[in-house]
MMTF fields as JSON, N, C-alpha, C and O atoms, coordinates in Angstrom:
{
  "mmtfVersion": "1.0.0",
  "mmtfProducer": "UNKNOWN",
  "numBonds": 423,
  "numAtoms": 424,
  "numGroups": 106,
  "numChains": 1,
  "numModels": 1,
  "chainsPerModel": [1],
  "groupsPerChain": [106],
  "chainIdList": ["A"],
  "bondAtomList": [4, 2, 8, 6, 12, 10, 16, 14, 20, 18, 24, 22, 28, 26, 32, 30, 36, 34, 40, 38, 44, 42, 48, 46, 52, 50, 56, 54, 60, 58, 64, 62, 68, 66, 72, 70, 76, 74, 80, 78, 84, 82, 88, 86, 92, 90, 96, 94, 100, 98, 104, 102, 108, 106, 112, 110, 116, 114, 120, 118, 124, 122, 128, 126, 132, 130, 136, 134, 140, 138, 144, 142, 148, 146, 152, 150, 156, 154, 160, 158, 164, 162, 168, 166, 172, 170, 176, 174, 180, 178, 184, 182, 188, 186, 192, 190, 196, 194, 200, 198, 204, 202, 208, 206, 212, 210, 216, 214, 220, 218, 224, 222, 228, 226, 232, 230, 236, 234, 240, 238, 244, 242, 248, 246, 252, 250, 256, 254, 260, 258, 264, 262, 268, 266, 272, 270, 276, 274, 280, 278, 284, 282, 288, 286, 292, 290, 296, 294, 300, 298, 304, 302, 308, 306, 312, 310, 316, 314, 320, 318, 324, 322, 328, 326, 332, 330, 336, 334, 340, 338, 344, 342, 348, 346, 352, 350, 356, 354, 360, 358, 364, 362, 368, 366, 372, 370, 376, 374, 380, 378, 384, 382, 388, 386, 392, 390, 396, 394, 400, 398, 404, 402, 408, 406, 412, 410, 416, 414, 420, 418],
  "bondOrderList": [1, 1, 1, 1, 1, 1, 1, 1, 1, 1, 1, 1, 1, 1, 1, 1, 1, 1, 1, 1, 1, 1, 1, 1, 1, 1, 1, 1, 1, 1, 1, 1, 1, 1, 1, 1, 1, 1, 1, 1, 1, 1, 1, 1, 1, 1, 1, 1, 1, 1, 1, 1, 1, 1, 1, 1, 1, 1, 1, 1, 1, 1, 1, 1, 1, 1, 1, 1, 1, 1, 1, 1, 1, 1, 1, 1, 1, 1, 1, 1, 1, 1, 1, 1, 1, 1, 1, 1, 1, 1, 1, 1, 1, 1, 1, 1, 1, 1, 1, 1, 1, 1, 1, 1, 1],
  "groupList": [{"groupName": "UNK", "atomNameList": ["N", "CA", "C", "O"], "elementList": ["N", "C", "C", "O"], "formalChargeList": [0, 0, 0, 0], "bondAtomList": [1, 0, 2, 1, 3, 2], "bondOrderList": [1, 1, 2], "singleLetterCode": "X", "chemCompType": "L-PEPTIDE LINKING"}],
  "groupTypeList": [0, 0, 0, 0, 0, 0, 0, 0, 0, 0, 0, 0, 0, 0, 0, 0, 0, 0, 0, 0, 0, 0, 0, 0, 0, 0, 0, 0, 0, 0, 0, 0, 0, 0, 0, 0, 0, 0, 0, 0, 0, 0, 0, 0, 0, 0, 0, 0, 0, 0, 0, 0, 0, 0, 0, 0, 0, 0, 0, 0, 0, 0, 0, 0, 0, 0, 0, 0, 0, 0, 0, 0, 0, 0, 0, 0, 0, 0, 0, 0, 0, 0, 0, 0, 0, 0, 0, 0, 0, 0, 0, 0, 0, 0, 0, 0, 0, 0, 0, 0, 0, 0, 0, 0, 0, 0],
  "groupIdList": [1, 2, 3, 4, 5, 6, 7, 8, 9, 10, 11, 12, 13, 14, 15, 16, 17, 18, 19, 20, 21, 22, 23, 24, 25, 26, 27, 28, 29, 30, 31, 32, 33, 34, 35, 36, 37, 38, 39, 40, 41, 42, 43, 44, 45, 46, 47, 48, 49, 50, 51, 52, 53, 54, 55, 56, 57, 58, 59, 60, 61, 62, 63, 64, 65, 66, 67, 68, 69, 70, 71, 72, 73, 74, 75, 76, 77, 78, 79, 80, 81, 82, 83, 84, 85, 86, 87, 88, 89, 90, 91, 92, 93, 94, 95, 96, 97, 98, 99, 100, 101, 102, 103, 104, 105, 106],
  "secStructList": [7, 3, 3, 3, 3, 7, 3, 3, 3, 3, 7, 6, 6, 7, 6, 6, 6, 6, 2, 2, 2, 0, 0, 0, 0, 0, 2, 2, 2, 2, 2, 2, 6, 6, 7, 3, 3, 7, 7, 7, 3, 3, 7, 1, 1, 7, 1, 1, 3, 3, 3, 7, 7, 3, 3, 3, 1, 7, 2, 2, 2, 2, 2, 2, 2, 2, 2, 2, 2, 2, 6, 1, 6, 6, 0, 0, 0, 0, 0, 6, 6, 1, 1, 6, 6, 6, 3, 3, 4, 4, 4, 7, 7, 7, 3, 3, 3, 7, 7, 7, 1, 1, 7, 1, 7, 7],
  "xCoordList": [82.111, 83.507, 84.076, 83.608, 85.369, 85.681, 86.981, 87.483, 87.594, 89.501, 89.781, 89.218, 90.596, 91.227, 92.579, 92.981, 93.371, 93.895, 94.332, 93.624, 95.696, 96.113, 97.525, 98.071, 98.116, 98.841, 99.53, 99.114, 100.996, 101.453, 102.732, 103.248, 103.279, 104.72, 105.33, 104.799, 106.624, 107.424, 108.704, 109.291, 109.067, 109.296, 111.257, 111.627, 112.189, 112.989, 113.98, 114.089, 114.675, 115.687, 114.928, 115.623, 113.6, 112.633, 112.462, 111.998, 112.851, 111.568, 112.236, 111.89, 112.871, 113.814, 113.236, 112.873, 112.965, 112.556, 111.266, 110.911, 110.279, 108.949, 108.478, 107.249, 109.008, 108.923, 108.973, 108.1, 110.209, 109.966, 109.431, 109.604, 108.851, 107.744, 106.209, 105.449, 105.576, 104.837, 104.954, 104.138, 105.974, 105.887, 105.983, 105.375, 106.994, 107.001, 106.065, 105.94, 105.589, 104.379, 102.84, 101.962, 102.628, 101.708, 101.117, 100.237, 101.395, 100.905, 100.381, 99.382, 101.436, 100.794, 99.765, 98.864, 100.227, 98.951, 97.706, 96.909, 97.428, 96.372, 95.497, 94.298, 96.868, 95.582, 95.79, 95.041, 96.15, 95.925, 94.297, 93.344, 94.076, 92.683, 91.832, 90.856, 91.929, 91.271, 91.234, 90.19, 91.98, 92.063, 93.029, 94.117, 91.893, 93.02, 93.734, 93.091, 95.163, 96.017, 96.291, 96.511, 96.256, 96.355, 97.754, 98.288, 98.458, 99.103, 100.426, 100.147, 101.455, 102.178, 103.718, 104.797, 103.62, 104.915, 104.912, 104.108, 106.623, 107.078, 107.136, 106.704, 107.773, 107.806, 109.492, 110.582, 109.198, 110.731, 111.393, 112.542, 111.509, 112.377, 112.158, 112.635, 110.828, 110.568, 110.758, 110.134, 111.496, 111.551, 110.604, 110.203, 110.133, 109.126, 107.611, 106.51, 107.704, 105.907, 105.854, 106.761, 104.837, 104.431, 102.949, 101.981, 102.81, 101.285, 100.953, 101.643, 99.862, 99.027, 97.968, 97.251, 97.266, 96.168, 95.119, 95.419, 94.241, 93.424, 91.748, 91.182, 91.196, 89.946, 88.98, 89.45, 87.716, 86.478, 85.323, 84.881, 84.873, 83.959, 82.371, 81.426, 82.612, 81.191, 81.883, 82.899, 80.83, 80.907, 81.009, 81.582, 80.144, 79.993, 81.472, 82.144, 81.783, 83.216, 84.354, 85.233, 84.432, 85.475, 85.358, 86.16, 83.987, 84.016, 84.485, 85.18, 83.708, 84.628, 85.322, 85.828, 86.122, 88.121, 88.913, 90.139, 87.952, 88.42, 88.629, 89.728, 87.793, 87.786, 88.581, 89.243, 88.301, 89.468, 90.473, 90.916, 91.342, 92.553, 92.617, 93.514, 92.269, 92.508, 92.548, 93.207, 91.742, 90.746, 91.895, 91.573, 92.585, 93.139, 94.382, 94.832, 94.83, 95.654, 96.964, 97.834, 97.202, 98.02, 98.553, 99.616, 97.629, 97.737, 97.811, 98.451, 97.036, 97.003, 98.284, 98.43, 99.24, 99.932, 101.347, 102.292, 101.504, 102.338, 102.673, 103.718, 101.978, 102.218, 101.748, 102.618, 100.612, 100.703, 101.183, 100.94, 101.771, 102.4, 103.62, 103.918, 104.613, 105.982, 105.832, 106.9, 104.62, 103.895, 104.604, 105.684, 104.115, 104.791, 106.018, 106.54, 107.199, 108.246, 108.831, 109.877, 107.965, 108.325, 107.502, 107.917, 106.161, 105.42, 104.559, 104.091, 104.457, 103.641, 102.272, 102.02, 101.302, 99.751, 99.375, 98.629, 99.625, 99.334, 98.753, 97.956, 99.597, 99.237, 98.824, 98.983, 98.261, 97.626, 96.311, 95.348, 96.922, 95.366, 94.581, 95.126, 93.717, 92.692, 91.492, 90.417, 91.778, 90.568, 90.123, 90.884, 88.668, 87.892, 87.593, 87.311, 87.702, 87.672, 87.536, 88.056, 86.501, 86.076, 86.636, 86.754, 86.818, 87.157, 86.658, 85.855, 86.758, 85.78, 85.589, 86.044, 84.984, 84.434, 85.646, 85.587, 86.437, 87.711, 89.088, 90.02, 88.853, 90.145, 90.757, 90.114, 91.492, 92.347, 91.81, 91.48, 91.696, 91.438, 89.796, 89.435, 88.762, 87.479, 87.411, 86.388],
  "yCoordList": [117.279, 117.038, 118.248, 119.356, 118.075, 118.89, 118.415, 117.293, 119.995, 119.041, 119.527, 120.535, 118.903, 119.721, 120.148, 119.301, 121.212, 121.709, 121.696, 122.154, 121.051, 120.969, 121.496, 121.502, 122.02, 122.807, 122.975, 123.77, 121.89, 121.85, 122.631, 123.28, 122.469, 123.773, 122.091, 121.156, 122.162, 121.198, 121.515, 122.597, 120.468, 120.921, 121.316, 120.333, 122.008, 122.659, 121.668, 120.868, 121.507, 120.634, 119.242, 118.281, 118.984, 117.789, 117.407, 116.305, 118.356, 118.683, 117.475, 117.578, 116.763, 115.566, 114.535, 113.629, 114.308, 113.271, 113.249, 112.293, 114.3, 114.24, 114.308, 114.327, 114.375, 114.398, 112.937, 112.227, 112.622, 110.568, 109.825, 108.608, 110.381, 109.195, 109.693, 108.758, 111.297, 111.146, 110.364, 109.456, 110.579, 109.757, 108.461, 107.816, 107.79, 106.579, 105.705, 104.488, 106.619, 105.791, 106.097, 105.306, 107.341, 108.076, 107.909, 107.051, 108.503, 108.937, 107.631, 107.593, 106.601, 104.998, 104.224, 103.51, 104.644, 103.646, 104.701, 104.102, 106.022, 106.11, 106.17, 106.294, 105.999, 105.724, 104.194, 103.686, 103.435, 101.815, 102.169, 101.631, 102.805, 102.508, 103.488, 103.831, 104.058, 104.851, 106.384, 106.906, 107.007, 108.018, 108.728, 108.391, 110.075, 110.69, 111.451, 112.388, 111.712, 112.166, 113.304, 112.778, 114.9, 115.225, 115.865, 116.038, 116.263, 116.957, 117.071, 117.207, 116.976, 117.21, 118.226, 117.729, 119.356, 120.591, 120.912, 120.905, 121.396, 121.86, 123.657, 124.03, 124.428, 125.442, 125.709, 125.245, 126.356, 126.728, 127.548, 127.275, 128.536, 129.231, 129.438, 130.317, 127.888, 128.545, 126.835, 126.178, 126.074, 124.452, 123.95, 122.786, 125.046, 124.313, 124.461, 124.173, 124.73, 124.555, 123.202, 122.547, 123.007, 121.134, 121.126, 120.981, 121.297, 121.939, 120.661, 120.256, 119.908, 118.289, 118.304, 118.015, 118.383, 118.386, 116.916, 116.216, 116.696, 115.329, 115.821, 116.867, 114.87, 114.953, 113.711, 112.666, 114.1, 113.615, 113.786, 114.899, 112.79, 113.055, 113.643, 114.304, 113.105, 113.39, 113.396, 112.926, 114.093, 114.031, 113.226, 113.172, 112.164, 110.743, 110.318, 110.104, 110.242, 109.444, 110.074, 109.334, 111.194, 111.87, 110.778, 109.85, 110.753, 110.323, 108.728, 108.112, 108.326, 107.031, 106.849, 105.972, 107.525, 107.346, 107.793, 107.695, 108.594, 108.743, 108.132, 108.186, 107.469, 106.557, 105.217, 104.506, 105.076, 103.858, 104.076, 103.318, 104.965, 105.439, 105.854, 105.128, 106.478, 107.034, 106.327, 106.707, 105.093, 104.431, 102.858, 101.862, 102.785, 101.657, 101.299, 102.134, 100.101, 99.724, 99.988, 100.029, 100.163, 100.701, 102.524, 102.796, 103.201, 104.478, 104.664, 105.671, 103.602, 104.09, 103.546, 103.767, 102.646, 101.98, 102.134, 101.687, 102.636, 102.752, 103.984, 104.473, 104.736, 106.203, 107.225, 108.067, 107.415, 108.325, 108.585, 109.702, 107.791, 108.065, 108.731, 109.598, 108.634, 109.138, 110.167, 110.628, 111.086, 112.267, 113.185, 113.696, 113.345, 115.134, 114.946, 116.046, 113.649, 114.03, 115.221, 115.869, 115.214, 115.648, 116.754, 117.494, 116.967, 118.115, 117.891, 116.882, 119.869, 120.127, 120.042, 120.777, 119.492, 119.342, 120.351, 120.759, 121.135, 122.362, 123.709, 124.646, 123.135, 124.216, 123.573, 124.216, 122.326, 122.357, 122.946, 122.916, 123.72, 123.733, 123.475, 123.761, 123.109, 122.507, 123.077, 123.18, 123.547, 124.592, 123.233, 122.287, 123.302, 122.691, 123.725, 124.923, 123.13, 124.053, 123.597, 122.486, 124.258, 123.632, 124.565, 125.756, 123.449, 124.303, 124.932, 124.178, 125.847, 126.613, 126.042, 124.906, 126.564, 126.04, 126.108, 125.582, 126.809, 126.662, 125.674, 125.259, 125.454, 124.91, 123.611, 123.612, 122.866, 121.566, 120.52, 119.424, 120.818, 119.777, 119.363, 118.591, 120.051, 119.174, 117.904, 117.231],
  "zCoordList": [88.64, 88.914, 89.644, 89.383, 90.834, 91.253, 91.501, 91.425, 91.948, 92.374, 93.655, 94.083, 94.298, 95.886, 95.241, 94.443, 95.37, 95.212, 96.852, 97.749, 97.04, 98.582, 98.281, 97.178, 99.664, 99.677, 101.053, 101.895, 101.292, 102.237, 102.362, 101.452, 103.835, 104.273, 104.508, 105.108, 103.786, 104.408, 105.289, 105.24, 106.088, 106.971, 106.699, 106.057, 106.852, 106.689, 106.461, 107.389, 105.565, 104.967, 104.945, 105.273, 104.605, 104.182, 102.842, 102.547, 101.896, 100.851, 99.567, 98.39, 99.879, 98.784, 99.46, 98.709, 100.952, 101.372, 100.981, 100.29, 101.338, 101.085, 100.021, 100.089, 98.653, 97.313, 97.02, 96.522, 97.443, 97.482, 98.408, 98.467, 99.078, 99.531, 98.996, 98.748, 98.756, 97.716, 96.617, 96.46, 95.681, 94.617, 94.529, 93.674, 95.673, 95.622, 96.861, 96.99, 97.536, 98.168, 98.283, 97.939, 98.808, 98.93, 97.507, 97.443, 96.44, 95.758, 94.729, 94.012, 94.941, 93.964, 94.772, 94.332, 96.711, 96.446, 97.013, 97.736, 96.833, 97.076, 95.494, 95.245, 94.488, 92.719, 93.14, 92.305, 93.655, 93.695, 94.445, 93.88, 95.339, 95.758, 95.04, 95.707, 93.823, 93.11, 93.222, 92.831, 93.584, 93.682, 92.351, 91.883, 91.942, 90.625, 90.938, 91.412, 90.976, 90.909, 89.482, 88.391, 89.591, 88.35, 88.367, 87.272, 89.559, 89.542, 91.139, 92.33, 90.642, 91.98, 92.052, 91.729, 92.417, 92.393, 93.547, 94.479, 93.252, 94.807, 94.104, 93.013, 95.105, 94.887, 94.303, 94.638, 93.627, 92.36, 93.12, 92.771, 94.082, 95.152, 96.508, 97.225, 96.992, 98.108, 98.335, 97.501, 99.301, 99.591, 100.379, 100.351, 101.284, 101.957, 100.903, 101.373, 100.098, 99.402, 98.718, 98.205, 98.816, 98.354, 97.756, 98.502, 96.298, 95.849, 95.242, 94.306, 95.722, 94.809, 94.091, 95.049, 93.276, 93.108, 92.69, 91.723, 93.319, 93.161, 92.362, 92.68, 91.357, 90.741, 91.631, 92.08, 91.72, 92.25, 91.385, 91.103, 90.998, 90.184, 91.091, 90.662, 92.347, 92.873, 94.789, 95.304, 95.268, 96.676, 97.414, 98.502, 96.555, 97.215, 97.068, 98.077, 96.321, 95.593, 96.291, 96.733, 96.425, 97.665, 98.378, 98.265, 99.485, 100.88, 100.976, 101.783, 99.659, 99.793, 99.668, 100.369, 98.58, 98.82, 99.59, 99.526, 100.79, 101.759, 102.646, 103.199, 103.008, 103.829, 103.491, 104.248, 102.038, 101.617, 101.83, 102.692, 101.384, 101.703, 103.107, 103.537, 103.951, 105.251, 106.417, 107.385, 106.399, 106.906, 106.597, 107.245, 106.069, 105.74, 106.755, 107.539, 106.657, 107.325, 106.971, 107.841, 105.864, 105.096, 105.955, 106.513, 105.783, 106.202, 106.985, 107.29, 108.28, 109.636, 110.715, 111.917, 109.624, 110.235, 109.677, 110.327, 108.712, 107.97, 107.362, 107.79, 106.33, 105.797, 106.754, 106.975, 107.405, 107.884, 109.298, 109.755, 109.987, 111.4, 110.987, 111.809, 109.811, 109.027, 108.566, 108.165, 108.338, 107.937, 108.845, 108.548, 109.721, 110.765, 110.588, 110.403, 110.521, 110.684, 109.265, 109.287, 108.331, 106.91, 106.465, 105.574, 107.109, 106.543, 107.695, 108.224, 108.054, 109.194, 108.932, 107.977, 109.338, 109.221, 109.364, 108.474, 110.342, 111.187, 109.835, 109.796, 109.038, 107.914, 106.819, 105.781, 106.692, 105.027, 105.236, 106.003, 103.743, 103.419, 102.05, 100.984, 102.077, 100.988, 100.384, 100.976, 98.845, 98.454, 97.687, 97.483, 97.271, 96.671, 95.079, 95.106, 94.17, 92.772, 92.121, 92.015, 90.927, 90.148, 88.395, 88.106, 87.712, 86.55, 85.443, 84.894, 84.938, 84.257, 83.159, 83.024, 82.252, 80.932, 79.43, 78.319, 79.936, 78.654, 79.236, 78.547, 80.784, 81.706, 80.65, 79.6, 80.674, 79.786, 80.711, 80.257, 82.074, 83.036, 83.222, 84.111, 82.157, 82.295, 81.738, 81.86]
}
């Protein structure tokens, strides 16, 4: 098991919009196509930070919910073209991490 720990800049007076369409779109239907969701914060004095975190049980299982989700008509037609207007791509970034042996999240 592993998690992405992602980590976007939103974009300057965004960060109410992009909080509700994570929660109310992004984020239901990419667990409608199986994806775990463990975690989602903004930053407490800084508006543009946007921190998510997602679980994968295997490599394989990433790539396919990647592609389910990414790859869908849903995403390619709908959620993600509404993306740049709200958070710059230009800067996510995505650590891969795994949790140690005392973590709450094994």
């Amino acid at each position: 098991m592993f998690f992405e720990l992602r980590q976007y800049h939103i974009r300057p007076g965004k960060k109410d919009a992009w909080v509700r369409m994570m929660e109310d779109e992004i984020i239901p239907f990419q667990q409608s196509q199986g994806m775990v969701i463990v975690g989602s914060f903004t930053g407490e004095e800084d508006d543009s930070v946007y921190v998510w975190i997602r679980r994968f049980d295997s490599e394989e299982e990433r790539e396919e919910l990647y592609e389910k989700v990414y790859q869908s008509e849903t995403w390619l037609n709908d959620i993600g073209p509404r993306i740049p207007e709200l958070m710059d791509r230009e800067q996510i970034n995505v650590q891969r991490i795994e949790p140690t042996k005392v973590s709450t999240l094994r």
